[in-house]
N, C-alpha and C positions, 0 to 999 in steps of 0.2 A: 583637571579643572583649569580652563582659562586663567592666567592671569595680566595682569598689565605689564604692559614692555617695559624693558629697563629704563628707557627717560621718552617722555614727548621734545621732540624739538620744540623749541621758542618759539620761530617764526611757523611752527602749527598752528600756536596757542593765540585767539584770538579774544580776550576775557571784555565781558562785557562791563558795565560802566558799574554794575552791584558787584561785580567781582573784583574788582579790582579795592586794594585795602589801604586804609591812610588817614591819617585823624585831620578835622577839617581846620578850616583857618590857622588864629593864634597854638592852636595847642600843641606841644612840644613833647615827645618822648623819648628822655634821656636812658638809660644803663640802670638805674634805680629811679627813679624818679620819672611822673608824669606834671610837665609843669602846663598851668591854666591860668589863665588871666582874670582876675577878680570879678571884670563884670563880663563872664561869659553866662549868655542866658540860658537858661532852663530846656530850650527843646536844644540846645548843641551841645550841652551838659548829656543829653539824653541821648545824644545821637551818642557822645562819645564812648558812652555804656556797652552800647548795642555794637561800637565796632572793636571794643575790648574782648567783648565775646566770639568775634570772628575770627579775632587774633587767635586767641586762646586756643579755639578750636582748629583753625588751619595749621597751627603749630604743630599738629600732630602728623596732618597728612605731608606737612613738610620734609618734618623729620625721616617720616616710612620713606618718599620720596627720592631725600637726598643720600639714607642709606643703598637703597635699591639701584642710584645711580650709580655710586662710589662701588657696590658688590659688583657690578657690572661693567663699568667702566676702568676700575683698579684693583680685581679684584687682588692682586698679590701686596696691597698696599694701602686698603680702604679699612685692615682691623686696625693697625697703627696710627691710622690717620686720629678713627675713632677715638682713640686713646691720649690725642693730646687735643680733645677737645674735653668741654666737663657734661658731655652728654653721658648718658647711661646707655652702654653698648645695650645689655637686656633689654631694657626700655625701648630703644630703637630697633632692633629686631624685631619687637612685637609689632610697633607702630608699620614698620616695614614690612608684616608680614597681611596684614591689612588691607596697605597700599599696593601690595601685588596681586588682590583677589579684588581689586577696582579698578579696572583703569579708568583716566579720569572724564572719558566723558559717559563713565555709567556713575559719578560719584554724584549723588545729590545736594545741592548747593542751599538747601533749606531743613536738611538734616544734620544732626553732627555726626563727627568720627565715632563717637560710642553707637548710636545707630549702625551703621555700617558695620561696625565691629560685633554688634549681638549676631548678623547674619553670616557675618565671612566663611562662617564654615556650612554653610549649606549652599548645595547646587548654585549656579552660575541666573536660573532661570527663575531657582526661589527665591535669591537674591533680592531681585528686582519686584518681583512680585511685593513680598512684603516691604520693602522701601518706599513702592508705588503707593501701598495701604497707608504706610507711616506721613508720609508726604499729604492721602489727600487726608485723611484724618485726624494730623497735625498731633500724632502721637507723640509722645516724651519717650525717650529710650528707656525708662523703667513698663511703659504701656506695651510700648511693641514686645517686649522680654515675655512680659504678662498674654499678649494674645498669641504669640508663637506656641507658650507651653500649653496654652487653652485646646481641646479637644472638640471640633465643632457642634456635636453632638452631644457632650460632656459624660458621654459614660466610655467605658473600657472594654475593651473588647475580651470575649470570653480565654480565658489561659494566659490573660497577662500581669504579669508582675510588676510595679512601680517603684522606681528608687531614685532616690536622690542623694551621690555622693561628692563626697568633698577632698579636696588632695592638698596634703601641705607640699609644698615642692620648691624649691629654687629656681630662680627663672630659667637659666639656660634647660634644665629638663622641661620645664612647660615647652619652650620653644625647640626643642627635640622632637617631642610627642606631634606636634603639627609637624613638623618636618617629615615625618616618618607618616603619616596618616595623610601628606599630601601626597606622600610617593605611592599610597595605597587607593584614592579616590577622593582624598579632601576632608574624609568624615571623621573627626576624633571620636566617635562614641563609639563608632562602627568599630575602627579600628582598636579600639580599647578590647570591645569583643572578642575581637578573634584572638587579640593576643594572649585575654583571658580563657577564652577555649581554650584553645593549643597547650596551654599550663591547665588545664583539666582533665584535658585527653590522656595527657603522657603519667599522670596520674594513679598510681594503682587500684583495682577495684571495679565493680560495673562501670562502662561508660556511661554518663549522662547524656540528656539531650542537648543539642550546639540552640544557643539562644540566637535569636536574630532581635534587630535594634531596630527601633525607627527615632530620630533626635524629636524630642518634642519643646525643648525649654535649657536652663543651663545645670551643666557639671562644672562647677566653678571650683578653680585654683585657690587655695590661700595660703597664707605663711609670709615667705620672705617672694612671693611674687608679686609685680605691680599689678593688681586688682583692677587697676583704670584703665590698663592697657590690654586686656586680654578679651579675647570672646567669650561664652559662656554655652554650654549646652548642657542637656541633661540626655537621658536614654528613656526609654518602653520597653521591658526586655518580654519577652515571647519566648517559649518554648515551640519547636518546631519539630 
């Protein structure tokens, strides 16, 4: 699966006047503290909400970013780095692993990183497709989740079986499993498949039949995992 290069150069990046981030006038953003002038009016009050939420969210692709530069650029020196800062390496991994299934001029500037993040693990082409749906639709990241696991026709196809499971894990194993399933084609669910096969096969007893997967929705991580940083998928299992 394509992913995004270890850094864009600077003088690539050409950001237009809505991309570009920064609170207007008087308003001051300290370390703890956001300070405001008493009579700031109502619609700059309003803006400064609206560029709160931009922060918030670019922080993420940031972070994926400047991880992805540093594994690239040092890599014999970028876990250390990590480590005397108060970021959460897990956290940035995931965020990281994100920002290498976008590069930035496929990433949508009117979507957030949890959007991008429902799709990361499907194809490079489904990607975009549904980002494009989310974008003109003005869907919410819980809507698009919702019309991914939707079936368009809404019934099931004949021999199949539906589940929906849940993994408590630790993040570096979440972040293992994609690792391991992008060396395979990208697909966690797929990949979960076969590894469950292969631990079926070797099994005593009649063989069963090898299930094949199509991802329709989320197999979601929980426990000591960041829930906010992760993708989500689910499976369709088939016998074949």
């Amino acid at each position: 699966m394509p992913e995004s290069p270890a850094a864009t150069p600077i003088d690539q990046c050409k950001p237009s006047a809505r991309d570009r981030l920064g609170f207007d006038g008087p308003v001051r953003a300290l370390r703890t503290t956001l300070l405001m002038p008493e009579n700031l009016p109502l619609s700059a009050w309003l803006r400064v909400g609206k560029q709160l939420g931009s922060f918030t969210n670019s922080s993420a692709w940031w972070a994926g970013d400047w991880l992805v530069y540093g594994d690239h650029t040092y890599p014999d020196r970028y876990r250390d780095a990590v480590e005397r800062t108060s970021l959460d390496y897990q956290t940035l991994r995931n965020y990281a692993w994100v920002a290498r299934k976008f590069a930035p001029q496929r990433r949508r500037s009117e979507l957030s990183f949890q959007h991008h993040q429902e799709v990361a693990a499907l194809p490079p082409d489904e990607q975009d497709a549904w980002l494009d749906r989310a974008v003109e639709a003005q869907w919410s990241k819980a809507e698009l989740r919702r019309q991914i696991r939707r079936k368009p026709d809404g019934e099931e196809p004949p021999g199949v079986f539906r589940t929906r499971l849940q993994f408590e894990l630790a993040g570096h194993q979440w972040v293992r499993w994609q690792e391991a399933a992008d060396l395979d084609g990208g697909d966690v669910v797929k990949w979960l498949v076969k590894v469950a096969d292969r631990a079926a096969v070797a099994l005593p007893g009649p063989a069963a039949p090898v299930a094949s997967v199509s991802p329709v929705g989320p197999v979601t991580p929980v426990g000591s995992v960041d829930a906010g940083a992760l993708p989500s998928q689910e499976g369709v299992l088939s016998p074949v």
